[in-house]
C-alpha positions, -999 to 999 in steps of 0.1 A, spaced: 565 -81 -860 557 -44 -859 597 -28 -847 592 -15 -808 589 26 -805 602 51 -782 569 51 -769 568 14 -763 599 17 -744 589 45 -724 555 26 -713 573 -6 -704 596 16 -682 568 33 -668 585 70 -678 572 99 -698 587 91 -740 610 127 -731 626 112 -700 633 80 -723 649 103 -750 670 117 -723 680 87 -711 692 70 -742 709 100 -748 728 105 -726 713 129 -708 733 149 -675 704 154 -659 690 120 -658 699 93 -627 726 65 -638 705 39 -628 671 53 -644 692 52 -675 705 14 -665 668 10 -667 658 24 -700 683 7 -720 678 -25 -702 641 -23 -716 654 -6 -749 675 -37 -755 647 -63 -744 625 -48 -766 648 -43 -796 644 -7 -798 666 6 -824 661 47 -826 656 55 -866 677 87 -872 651 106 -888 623 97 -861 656 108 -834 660 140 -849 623 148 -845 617 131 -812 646 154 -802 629 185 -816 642 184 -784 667 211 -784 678 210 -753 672 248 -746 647 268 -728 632 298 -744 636 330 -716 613 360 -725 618 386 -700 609 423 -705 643 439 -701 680 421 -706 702 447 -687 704 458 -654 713 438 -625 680 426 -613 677 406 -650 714 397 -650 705 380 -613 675 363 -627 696 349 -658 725 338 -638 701 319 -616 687 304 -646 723 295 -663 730 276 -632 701 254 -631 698 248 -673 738 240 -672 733 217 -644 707 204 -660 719 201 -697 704 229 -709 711 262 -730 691 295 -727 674 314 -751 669 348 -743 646 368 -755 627 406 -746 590 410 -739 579 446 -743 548 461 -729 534 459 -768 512 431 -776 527 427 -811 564 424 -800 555 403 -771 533 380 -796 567 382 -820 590 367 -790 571 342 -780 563 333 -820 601 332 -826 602 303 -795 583 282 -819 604 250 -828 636 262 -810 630 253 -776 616 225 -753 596 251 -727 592 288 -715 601 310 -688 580 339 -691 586 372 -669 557 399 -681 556 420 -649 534 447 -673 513 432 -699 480 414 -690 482 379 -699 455 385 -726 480 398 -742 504 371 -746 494 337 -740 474 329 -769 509 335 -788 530 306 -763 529 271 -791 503 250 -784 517 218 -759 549 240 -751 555 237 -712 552 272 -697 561 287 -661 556 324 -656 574 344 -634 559 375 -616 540 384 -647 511 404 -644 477 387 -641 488 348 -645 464 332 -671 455 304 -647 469 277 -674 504 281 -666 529 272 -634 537 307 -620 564 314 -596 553 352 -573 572 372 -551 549 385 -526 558 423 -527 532 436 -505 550 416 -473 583 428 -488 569 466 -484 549 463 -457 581 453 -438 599 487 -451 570 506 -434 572 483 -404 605 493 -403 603 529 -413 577 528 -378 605 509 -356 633 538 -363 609 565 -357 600 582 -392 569 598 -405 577 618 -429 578 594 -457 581 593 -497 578 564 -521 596 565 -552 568 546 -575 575 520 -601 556 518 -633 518 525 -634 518 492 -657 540 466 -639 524 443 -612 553 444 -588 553 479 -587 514 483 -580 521 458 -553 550 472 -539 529 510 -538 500 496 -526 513 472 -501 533 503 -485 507 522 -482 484 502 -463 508 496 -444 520 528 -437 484 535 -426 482 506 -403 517 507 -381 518 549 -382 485 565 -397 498 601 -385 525 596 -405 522 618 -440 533 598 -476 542 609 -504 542 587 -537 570 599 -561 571 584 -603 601 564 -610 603 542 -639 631 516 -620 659 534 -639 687 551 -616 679 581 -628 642 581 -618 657 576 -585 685 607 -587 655 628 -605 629 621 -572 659 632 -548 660 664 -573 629 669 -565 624 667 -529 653 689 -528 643 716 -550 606 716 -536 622 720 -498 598 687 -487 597 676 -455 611 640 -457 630 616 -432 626 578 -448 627 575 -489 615 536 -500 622 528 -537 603 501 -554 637 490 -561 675 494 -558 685 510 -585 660 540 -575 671 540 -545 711 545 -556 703 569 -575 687 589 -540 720 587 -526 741 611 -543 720 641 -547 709 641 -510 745 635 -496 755 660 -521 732 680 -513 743 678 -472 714 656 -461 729 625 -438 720 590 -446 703 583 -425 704 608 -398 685 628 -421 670 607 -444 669 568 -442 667 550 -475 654 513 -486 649 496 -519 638 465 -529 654 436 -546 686 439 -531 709 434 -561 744 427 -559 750 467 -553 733 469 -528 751 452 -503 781 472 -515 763 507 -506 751 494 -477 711 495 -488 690 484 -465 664 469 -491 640 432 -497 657 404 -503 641 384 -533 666 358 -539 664 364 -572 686 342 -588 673 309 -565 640 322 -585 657 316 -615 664 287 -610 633 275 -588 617 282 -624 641 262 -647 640 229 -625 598 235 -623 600 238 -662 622 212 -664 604 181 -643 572 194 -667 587 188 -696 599 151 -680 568 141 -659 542 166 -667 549 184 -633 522 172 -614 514 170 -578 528 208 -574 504 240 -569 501 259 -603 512 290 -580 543 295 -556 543 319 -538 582 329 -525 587 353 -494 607 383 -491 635 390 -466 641 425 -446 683 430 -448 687 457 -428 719 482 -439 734 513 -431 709 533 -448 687 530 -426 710 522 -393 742 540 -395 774 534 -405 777 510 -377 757 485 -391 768 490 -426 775 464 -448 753 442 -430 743 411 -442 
């Protein structure tokens, strides 16, 4: 008589063959009595896991591969942390890699995934998936988050950025300002597109004799300190600055003060993101939750890898909060959370 397989086990439990590995290993993640379960059918069967045939089964390596386009600033750092919470919880470790607007580095990340990992988190807010996807291994699990134009074979996790900006200019309208700039994000990375193009129609819909002008910023501070430069230097008439995100925005703040301008009696400032910082300075910005994103996507990535992931729309969409601070209120309402 032919010796039972993983595989027998895991279709006389009725789980996926990975949820069986997990399970007779000892797996955090998995339910005590699921695991009752799978050795009770291990043991009826007389399942006895061969080391070599373990080893590969477990090319499960219990990590996630993480491919984001930057690994610094505070918006990533969120995003991570997020993620470490879930994978720990979870009995996972992360693998972090960058993804650079350049199709050849972004096809050498997601080649260097190969064979380490069990799945993918992708973040490629500026690259086209054509440029990417046909490098993620064949039968890896993949979820994308906010990367530009998602391939339509992959899970993806949005932020919808034109209803975080629209409520800046909705907000902009309440406190009565229309004189308006918008410090830009990339020309290349969908949430900045979103984020300028959302604000503007906007803008045009709650005020349209309100005047905007769109500033570049790259999402770097000192994009942010060089657009205050320049409104300064070129005497414009503003009264509301919104930054695509929060760094930007910081780096409006000390310029204009220094330069005597009152935030926000003069000039009322928002970002977007609202990164730990923020709520320190007292930004009003969009709240993404970023970190419950990160983590939204390990635990999606996960139950793929377990039970295929069905049952779940292949996009989800996650709304932005308004968190109205004393850069656009006044010191009275500063700090507000």
């Amino acid at each position: 008589m032919a010796q039972a397989t993983i595989r027998d086990v895991a279709r006389e439990a009725g789980l996926s063959v990975a949820s069986v590995s997990r399970a007779l290993n000892g797996h955090k993640s998995v339910r005590a009595e699921t695991r009752a379960h799978v050795v009770a059918v291990a043991d009826r069967l007389g399942y006895v896991p061969h080391a070599g045939a373990r080893s590969l089964s477990m090319a499960r390596s219990n990590a996630i591969g993480v491919v984001l386009p930057d690994l610094h600033g505070e918006f990533f750092s969120e995003i991570v942390r997020g993620m470490d919470r879930e994978a720990s919880r979870l009995g996972f470790q992360l693998l972090l890699s960058n993804m650079h607007a350049d199709q050849v580095q972004a096809t050498q990340a997601l080649r260097a995934m190969r064979g380490r990992v069990d799945g993918l988190l992708i973040m490629s807010p500026q690259m086209r998936a054509d440029g990417w996807s046909a490098a993620v291994p064949r039968g890896l699990p993949a979820v994308l988050i906010n990367s530009s134009d998602d391939d339509g074979r992959h899970p993806a996790l949005r932020i919808d950025n034109r209803a975080g900006a629209a409520a800046v200019a909705r907000h902009f309208a309440e406190i009565g300002r229309r004189s308006i700039v918008h410090i830009a994000g990339p020309d290349h990375n969908v949430d900045a597109r979103e984020r300028r193009e959302g604000f503007a129609e906007a803008i045009a819909r709650e005020m349209p004799s309100a005047t905007l002008t769109v500033l570049p910023g790259d999402f770097a501070e000192e994009s942010g300190e060089a657009a205050a430069r320049y409104i300064l230097k070129e005497g414009l008439t503003v009264d509301a600055i919104f930054a695509a995100n929060d760094m930007m925005a910081v780096g409006c703040l000390q310029p204009l003060r220094g330069a005597g301008r009152r935030v926000p009696a003069d000039i009322a400032i928002a970002g977007f993101d609202d990164v730990p910082i923020a709520r320190y300075l007292g930004l009003t910005t969009i709240r993404v939750h970023i970190a419950d994103i990160g983590a939204r996507a390990v635990a999606r990535l996960v139950a793929m890898m377990d039970e295929g992931g069905g049952g779940e729309p292949l996009v989800e969409w996650h709304q932005p909060d308004l968190v109205m601070r004393g850069t656009t209120l006044g010191s009275a309402l500063r700090g507000n959370s």
